[in-house]
C-alpha positions as a Markdown table, in Angstrom:
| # | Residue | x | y | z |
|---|---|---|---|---|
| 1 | Unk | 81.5 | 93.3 | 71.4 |
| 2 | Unk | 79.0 | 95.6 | 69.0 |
| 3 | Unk | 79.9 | 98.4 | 70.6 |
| 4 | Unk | 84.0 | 98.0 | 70.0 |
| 5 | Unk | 83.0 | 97.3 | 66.3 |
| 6 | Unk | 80.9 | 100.6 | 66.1 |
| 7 | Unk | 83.9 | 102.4 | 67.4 |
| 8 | Unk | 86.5 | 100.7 | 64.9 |
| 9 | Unk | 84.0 | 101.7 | 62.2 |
| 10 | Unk | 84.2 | 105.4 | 63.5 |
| 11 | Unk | 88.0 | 105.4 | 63.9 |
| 12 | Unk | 89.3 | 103.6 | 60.7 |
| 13 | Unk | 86.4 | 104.1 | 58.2 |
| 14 | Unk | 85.9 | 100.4 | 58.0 |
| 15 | Unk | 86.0 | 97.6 | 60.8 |
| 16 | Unk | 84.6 | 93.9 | 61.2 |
| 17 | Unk | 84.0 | 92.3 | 64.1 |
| 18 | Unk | 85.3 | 88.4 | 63.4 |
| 19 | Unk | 85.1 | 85.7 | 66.9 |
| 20 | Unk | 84.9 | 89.0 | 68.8 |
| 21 | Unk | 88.5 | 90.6 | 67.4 |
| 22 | Unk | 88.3 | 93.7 | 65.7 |
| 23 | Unk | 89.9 | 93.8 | 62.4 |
| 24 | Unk | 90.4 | 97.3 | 60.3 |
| 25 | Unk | 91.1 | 97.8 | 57.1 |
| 26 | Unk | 92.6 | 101.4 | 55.7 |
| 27 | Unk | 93.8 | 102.2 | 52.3 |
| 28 | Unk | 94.8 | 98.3 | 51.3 |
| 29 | Unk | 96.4 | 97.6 | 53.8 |
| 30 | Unk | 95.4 | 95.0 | 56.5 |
| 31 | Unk | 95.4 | 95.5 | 60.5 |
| 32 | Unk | 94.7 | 93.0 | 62.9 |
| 33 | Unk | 94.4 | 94.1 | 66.3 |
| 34 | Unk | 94.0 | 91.6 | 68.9 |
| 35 | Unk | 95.5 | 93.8 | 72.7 |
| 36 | Unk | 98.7 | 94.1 | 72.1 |
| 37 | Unk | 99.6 | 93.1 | 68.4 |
| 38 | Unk | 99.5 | 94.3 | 65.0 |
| 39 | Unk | 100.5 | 92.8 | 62.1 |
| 40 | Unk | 100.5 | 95.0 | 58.7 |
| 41 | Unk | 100.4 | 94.1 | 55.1 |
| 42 | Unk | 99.6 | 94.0 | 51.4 |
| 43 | Unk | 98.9 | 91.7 | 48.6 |
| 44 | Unk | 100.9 | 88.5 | 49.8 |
| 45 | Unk | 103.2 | 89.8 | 52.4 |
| 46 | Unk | 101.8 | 88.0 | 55.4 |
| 47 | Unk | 103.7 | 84.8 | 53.8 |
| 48 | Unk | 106.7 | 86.1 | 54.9 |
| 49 | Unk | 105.7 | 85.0 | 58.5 |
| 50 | Unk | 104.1 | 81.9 | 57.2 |
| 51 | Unk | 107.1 | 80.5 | 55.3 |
| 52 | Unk | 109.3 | 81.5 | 57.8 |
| 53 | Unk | 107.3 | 79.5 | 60.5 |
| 54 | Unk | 107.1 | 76.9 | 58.7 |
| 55 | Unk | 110.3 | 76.1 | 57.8 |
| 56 | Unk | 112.0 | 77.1 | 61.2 |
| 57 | Unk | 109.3 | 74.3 | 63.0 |
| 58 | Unk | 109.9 | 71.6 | 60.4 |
| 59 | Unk | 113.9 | 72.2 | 60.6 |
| 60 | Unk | 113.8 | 72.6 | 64.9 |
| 61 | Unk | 111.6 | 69.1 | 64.4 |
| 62 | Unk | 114.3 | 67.8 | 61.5 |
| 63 | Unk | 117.0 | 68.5 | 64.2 |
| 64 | Unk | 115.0 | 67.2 | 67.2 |
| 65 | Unk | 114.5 | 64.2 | 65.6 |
| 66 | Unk | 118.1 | 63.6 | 64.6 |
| 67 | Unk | 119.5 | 63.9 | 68.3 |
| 68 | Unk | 121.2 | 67.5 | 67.0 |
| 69 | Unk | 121.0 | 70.8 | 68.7 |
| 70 | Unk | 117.5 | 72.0 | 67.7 |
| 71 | Unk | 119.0 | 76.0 | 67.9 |
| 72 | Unk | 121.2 | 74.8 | 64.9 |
| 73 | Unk | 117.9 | 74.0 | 63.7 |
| 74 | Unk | 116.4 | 77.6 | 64.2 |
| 75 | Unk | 119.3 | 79.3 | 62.5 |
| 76 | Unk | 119.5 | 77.0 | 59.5 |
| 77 | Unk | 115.8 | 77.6 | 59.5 |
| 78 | Unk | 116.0 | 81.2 | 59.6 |
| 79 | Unk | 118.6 | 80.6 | 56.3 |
| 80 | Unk | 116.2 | 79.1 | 54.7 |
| 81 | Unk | 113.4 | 81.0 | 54.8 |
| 82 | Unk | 115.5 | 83.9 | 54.0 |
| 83 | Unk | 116.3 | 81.8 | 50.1 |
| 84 | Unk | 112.3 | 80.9 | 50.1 |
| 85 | Unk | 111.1 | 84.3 | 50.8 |
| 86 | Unk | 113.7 | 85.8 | 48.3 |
| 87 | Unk | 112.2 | 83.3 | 45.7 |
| 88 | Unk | 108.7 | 84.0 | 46.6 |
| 89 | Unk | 108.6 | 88.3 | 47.1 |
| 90 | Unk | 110.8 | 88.2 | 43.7 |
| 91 | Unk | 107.6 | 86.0 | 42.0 |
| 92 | Unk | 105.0 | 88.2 | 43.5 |
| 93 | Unk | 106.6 | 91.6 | 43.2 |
| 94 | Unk | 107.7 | 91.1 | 39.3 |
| 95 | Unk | 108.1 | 93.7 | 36.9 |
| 96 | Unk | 106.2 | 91.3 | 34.8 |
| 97 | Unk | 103.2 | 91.9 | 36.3 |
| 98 | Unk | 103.2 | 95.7 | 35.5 |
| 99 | Unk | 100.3 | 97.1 | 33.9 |
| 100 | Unk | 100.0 | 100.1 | 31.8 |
| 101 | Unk | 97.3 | 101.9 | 31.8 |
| 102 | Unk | 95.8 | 104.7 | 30.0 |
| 103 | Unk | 94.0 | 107.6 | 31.2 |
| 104 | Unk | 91.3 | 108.7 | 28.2 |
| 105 | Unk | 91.0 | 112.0 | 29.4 |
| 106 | Unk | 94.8 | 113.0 | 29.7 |
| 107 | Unk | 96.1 | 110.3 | 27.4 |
| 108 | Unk | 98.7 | 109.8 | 30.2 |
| 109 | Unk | 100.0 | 106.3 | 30.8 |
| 110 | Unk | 99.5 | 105.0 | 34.6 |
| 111 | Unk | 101.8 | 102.1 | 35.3 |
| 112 | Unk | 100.1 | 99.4 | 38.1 |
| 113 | Unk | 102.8 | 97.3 | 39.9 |
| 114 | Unk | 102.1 | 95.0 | 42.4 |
| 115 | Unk | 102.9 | 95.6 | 46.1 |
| 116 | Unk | 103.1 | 92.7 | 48.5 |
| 117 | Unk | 104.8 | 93.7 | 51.5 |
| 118 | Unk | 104.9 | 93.2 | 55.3 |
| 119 | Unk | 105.6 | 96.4 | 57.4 |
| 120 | Unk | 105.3 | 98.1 | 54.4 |
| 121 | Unk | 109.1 | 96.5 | 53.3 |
| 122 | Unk | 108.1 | 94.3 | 50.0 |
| 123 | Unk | 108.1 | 90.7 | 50.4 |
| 124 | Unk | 112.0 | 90.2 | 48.8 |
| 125 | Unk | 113.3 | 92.5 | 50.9 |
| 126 | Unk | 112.7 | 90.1 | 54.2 |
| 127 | Unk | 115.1 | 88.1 | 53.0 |
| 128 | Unk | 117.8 | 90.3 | 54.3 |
| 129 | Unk | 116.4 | 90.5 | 57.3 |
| 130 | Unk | 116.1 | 86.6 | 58.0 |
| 131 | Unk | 119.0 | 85.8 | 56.7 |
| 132 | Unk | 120.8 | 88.1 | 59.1 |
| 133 | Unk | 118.9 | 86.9 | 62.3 |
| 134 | Unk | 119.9 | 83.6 | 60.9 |
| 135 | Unk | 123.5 | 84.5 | 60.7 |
| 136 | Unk | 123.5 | 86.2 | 64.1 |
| 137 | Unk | 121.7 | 83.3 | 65.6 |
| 138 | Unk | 124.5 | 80.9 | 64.0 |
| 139 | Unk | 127.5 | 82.7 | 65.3 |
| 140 | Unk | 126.0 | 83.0 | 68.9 |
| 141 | Unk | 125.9 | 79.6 | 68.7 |
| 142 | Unk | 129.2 | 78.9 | 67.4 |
| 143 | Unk | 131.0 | 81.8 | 69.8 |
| 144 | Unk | 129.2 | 79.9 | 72.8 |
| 145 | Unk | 130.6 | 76.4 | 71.8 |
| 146 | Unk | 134.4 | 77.7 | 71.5 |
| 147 | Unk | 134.5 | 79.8 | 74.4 |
């Protein structure tokens, strides 16, 4: 286990060794390695998998628990999250949070705005995505009951 954290240390400049998975960390942005998965992101953009878990389980479960057909409950989920995560990149990625600063040397302005994305695509734009696996998921389920 030492020895795979020397060599992530060597290969990305930075590595820690957490419950024996290696985790590296280049230029802000988070990798998690664990064999055959890697998940990349800044700021708050892992929440994009988080609220979309969540709220796919809790509707399958709603939909379970209501006698319906709980892949109704995936796409509806999938809808969902695609409204939450459109709330929640648009709160975290605001223009309102810009900061301007100033270089003393230059007397340039530098403007800071905030970056929260997954796969480097920013949190809001995930919402797209969902919503259209949502959709897609919907009318396989609706051209399968007609035919």
């Amino acid at each position: 286990m030492a020895q795979n954290c020397e060599a992530g240390l060597q290969r990305a400049g930075f590595a820690l060794c957490l419950f024996g998975a290696e985790v590296s960390i280049r230029l802000n942005a988070k990798l998690i390695q664990d064999d055959e998965m890697i998940v990349i992101w800044k700021g708050w953009g892992v929440l994009v998998i988080v609220i979309t878990a969540l709220i796919v389980v809790l509707t399958t479960v709603l939909f379970e628990k209501a006698g319906l057909s709980v892949a109704y409950g995936g796409a509806l989920g999938m809808i969902l999250s695609a409204g939450a995560i459109w709330l929640a990149g648009n709160k975290f990625n605001s223009p309102q949070k810009n900061r301007v600063l100033l270089d003393k040397r230059t007397g340039a302005e530098v403007i800071l705005k905030p970056d929260h994305s997954l796969f480097f695509i920013k949190m809001q734009y995930w919402a797209f995505i969902a919503g259209a696996i949502g959709l897609f998921m919907l009318v396989n389920l609706l051209a399968g009951r007609s035919s």
